[in-house]
C-alpha positions as CSV (number, residue, x, y, z in Angstrom):
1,X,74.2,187.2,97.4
2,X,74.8,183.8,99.3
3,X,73.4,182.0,102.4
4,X,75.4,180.3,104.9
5,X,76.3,176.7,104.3
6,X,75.3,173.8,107.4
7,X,77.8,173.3,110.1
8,X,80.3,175.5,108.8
9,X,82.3,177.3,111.8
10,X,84.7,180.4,111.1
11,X,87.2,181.6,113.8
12,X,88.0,184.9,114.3
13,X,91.2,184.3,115.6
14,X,94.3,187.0,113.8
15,X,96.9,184.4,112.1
16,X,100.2,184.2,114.3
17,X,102.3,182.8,111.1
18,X,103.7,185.9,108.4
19,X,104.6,183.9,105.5
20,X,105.5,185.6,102.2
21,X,103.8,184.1,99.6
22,X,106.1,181.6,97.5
23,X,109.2,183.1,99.0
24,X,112.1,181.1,100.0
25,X,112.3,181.5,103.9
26,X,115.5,182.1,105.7
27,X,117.2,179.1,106.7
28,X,116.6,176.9,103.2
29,X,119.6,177.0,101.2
30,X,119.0,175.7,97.2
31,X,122.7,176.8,96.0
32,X,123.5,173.6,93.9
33,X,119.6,172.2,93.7
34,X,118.9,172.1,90.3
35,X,115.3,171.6,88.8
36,X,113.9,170.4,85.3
37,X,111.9,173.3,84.0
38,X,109.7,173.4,80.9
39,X,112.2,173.6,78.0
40,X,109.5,175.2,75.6
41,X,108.7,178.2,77.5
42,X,111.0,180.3,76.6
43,X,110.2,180.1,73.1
44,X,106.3,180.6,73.9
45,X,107.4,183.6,74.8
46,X,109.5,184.5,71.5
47,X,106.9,183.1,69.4
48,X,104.0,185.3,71.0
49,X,105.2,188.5,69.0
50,X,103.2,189.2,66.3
51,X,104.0,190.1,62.5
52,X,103.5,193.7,62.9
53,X,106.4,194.1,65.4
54,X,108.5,196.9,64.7
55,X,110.9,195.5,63.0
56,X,114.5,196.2,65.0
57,X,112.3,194.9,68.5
58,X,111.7,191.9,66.9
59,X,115.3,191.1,66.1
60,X,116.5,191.7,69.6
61,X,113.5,190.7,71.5
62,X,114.5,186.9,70.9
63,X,118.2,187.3,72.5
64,X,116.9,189.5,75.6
65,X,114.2,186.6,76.9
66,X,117.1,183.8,76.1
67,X,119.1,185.4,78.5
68,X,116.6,186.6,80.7
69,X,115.6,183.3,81.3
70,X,118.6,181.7,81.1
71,X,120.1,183.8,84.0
72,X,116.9,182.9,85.8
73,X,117.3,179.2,85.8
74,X,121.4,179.2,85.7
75,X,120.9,181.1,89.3
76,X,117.6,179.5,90.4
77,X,116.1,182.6,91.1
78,X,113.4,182.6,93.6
79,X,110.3,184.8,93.4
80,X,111.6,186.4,97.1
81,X,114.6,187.2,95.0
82,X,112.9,188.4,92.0
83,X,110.6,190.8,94.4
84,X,113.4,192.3,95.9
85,X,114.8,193.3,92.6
86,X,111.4,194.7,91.7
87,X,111.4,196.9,94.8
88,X,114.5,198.1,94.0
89,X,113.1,199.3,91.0
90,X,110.5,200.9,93.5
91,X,107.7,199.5,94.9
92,X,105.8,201.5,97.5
93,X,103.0,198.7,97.9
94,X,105.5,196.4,99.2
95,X,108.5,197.3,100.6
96,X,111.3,195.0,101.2
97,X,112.3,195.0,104.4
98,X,116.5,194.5,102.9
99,X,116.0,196.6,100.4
100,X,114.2,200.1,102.4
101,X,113.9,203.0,100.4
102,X,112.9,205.4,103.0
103,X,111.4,207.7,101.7
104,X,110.4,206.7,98.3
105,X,112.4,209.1,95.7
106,X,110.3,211.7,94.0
107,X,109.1,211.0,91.0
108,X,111.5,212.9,88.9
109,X,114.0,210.1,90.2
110,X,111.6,207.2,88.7
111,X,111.5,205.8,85.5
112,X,108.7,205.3,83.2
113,X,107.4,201.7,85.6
114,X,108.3,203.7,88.5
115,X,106.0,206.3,87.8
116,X,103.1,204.4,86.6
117,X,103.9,202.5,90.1
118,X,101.5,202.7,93.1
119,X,100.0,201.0,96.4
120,X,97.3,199.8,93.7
121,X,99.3,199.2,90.8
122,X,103.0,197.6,90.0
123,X,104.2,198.4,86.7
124,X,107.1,197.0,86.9
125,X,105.8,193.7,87.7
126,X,103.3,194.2,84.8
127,X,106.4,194.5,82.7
128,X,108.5,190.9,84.0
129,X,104.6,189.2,83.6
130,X,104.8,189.9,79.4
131,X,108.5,189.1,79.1
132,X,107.2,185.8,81.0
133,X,109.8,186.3,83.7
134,X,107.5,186.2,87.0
135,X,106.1,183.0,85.5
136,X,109.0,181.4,85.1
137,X,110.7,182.5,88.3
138,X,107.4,181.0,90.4
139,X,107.8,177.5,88.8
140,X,111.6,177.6,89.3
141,X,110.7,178.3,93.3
142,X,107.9,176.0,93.0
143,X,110.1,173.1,92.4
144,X,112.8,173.9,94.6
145,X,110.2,174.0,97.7
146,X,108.6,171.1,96.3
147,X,108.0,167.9,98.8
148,X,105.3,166.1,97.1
149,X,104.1,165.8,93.7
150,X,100.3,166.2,95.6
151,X,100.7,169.5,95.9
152,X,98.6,172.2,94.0
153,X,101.0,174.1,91.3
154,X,101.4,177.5,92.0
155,X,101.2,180.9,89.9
156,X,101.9,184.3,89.6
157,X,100.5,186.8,92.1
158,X,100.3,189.4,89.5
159,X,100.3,192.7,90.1
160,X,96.8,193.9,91.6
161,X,97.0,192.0,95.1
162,X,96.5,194.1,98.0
163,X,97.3,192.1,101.1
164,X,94.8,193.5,103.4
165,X,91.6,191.7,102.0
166,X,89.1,191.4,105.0
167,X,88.2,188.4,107.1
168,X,84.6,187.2,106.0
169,X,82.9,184.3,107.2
170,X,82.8,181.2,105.6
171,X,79.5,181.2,103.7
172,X,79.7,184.7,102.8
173,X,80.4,186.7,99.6
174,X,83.0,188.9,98.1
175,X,80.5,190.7,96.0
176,X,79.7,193.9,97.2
177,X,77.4,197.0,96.2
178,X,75.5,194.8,94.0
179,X,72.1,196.5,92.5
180,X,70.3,197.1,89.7
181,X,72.1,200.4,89.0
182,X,75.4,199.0,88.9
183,X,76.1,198.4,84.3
184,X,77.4,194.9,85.1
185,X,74.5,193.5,87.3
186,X,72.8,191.2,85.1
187,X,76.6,189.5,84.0
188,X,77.1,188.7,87.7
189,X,73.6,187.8,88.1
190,X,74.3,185.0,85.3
191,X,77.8,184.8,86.4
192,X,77.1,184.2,90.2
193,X,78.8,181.2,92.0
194,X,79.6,179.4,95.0
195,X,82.9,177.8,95.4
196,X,83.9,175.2,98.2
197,X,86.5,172.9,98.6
198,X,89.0,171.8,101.6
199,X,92.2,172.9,102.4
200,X,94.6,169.7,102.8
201,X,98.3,168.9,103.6
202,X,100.2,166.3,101.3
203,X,98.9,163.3,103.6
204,X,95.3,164.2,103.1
205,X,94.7,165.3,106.6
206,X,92.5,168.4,106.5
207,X,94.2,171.8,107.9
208,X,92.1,173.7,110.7
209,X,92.0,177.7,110.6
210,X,94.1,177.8,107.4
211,X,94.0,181.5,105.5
212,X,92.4,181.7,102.3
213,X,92.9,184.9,100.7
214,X,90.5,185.4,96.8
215,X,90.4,188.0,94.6
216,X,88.7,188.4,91.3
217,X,87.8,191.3,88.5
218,X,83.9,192.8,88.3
219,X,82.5,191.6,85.3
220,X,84.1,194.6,83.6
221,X,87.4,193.2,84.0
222,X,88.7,196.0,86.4
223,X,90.1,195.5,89.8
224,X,88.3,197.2,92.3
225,X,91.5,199.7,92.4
226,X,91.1,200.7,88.8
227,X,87.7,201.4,88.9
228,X,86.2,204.4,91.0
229,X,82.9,202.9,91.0
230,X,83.4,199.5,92.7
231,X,83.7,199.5,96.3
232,X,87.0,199.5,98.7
233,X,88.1,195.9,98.4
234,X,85.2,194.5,96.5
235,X,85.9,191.0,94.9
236,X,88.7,190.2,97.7
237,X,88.1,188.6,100.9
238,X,89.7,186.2,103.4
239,X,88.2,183.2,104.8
240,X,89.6,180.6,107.4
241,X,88.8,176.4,107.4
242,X,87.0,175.2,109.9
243,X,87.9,172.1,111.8
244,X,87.3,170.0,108.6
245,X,89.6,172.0,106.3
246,X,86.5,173.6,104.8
247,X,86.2,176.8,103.1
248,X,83.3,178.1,101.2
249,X,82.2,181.7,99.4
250,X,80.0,183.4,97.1
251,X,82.1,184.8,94.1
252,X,81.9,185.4,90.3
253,X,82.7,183.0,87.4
254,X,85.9,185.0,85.9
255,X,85.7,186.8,82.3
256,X,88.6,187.7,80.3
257,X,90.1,190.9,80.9
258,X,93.3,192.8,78.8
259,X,96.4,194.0,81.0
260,X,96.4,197.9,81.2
261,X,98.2,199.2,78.7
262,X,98.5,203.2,79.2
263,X,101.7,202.7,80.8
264,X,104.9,201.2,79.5
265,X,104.2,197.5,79.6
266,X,101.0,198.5,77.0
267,X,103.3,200.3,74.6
268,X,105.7,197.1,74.6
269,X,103.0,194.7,74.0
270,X,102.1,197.4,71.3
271,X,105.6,197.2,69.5
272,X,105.6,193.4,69.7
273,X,102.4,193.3,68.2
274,X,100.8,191.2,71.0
275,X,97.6,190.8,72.4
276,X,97.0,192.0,76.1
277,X,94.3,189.3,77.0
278,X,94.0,187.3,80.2
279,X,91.9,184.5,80.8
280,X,89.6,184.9,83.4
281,X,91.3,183.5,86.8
282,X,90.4,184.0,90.3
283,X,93.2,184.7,92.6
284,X,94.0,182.8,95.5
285,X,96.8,182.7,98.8
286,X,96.4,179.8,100.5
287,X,98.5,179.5,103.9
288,X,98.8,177.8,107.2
289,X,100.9,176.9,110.0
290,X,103.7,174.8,109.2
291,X,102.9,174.1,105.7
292,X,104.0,176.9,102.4
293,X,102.1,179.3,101.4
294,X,100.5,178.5,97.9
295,X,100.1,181.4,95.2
296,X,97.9,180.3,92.4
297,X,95.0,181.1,89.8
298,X,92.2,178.9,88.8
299,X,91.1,179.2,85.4
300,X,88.1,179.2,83.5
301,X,88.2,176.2,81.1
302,X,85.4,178.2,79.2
303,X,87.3,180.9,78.2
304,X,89.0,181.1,74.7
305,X,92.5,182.6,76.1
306,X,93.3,180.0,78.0
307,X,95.5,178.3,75.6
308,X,96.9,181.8,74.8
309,X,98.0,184.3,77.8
310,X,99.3,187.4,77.9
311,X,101.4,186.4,80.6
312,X,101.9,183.0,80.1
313,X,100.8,182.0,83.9
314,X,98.2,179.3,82.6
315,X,99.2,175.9,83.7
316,X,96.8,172.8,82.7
317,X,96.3,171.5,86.4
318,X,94.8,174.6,87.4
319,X,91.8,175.0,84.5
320,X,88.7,174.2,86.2
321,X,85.2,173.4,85.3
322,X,82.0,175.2,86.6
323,X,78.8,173.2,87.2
324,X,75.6,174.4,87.0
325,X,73.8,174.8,90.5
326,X,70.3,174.3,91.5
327,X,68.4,175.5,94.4
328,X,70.7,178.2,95.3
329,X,69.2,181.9,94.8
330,X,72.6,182.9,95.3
331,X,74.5,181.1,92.9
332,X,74.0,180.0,89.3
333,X,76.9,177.9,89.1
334,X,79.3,176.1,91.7
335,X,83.1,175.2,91.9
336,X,84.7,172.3,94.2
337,X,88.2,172.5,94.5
338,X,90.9,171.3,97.0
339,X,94.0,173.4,97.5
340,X,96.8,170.6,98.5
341,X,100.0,172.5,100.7
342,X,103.1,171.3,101.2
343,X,104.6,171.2,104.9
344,X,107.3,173.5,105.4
């Protein structure tokens, strides 16, 4: 699937710049800064349990995200912060570098997140995504690394990234080991599509050899790791700008997917009588040389759980609308969109 587009160059050059994706770095100090956040969310959150909760849940549920969240934004926690808690929980995938455990502990040391945890899945992060803390810890560090109001709003990285996606050139698409035999070929056959843009700074000037990393689902709404059947790394890739800021790949329009639930995040969405559904999103880590990374998700504006997430990640400025596209064999519809970064 996909041609090249005209005039479109791709380095191969490795990046030189390690950037954790919206951490705080070392040196910026926010003791004191305090940010306006969304005064509704926290009750989003409370209101999302259903009738059928069981019934002593319910009652407590209400006081544990108050605090929850309250800590978070009496503290300011950061998302570095918050993932250095969740790898003390244990997280092989990603270790943190202050927090080694070397070597992991067995499993009869873990508990329930831990072992449902793996290099391919994070429980535990599954579990802070339905009691809408990750959400609220990323817009908390969004707005304390904020220097312009230009820049594109972040969102959770969720809990399926694998950071080493592989360079493609621009043009090119993430969609591999498609065939007839495949049970979701004729979906991503309609669902095909080429999305472009530019990668910009906050002064409009277009950023040369900047990263950007996408990942999606298979029509199915698996992740390449849960499913046996898709290959290694299909639907991720990474793609740098050329001298124009340009970036461009062949992809998949997103379809709703539910969160697993055969581990211990699933059997608490079960007893708060919630639904596990996701709007369909494509993934994206945008970074560059002196400017923040950006972690975010576009979303589909045709999909029915957009105005109700599982994980409460869906922010307005990021819903997006596909347009048809003609004349294109590889691509039945097409995105534009510009991710704006902030300098560091």
């Amino acid at each position: 699937m996909g041609q090249m587009i005209p005039d479109l160059a791709a380095t191969s050059r490795a990046s030189t710049t390690k950037i954790k994706p919206n951490g705080i770095p070392n040196g910026i100090n926010t003791a004191g800064k305090k940010c306006q956040h969304d005064p509704t969310f926290t009750q989003k959150v409370i209101a999302a349990t259903g009738p059928k909760a069981n019934p002593r849940l319910a009652q407590i549920f209400p006081s544990l995200v108050r605090h929850l969240h309250d800590f978070a934004r009496e503290v300011n926690l950061t998302v570095g912060e918050w993932s250095a808690a969740v790898d003390f929980v244990w997280l092989p995938r990603l270790p943190n570098p202050t927090l080694s455990l070397t070597p992991p502990p067995p499993p009869s040391q873990l508990n329930d997140c831990g072992k449902m945890s793996s290099d391919r899945r994070n429980e535990t992060q599954l579990l802070c995504d339905i009691l809408g803390l990750e959400s609220l810890v990323d817009e908390i560090t969004s707005k304390q690394l904020a220097t312009s109001t230009t820049q594109t709003p972040s969102a959770i990285l969720g809990p399926f990234y694998r950071s080493d996606a592989p360079f493609l050139p621009n043009g090119t698409s993430i969609v591999q080991g498609l065939s007839p035999s495949v049970s979701w070929y004729e979906k991503a056959l309609e669902d095909s599509a080429f999305l472009s843009g530019k990668v910009l700074s906050t002064d409009g000037k277009p950023i040369e050899n900047a990263v950007v990393d996408v990942w999606h689902t298979a029509p199915n709404g698996l992740y390449e790791q849960q499913d046996s059947d898709q290959p290694e790394m299909n639907f991720r890739g990474r793609f740098r700008t050329d001298q124009q800021g340009r970036y461009a790949l062949y992809a998949l329009r997103p379809v709703p997917y539910p969160i697993p639930d055969d581990g211990p995040a699933g059997r608490l969405l079960g007893l708060l009588d919630r639904h596990p559904n996701r709007p369909g999103h494509i993934h994206f880590i945008v970074s560059a040389e002196g400017h923040r990374a950006l972690t975010t998700q576009l979303y589909d504006s045709r999909d029915r759980w957009v105005d109700d997430d599982a994980v409460f990640a869906v922010k307005d400025e990021l819903v997006v609308r596909f347009e048809p596209r003609e004349g294109d064999p590889g691509a039945r519809w097409e995105l534009g969109y510009d991710f704006i970064l902030g300098r560091c």
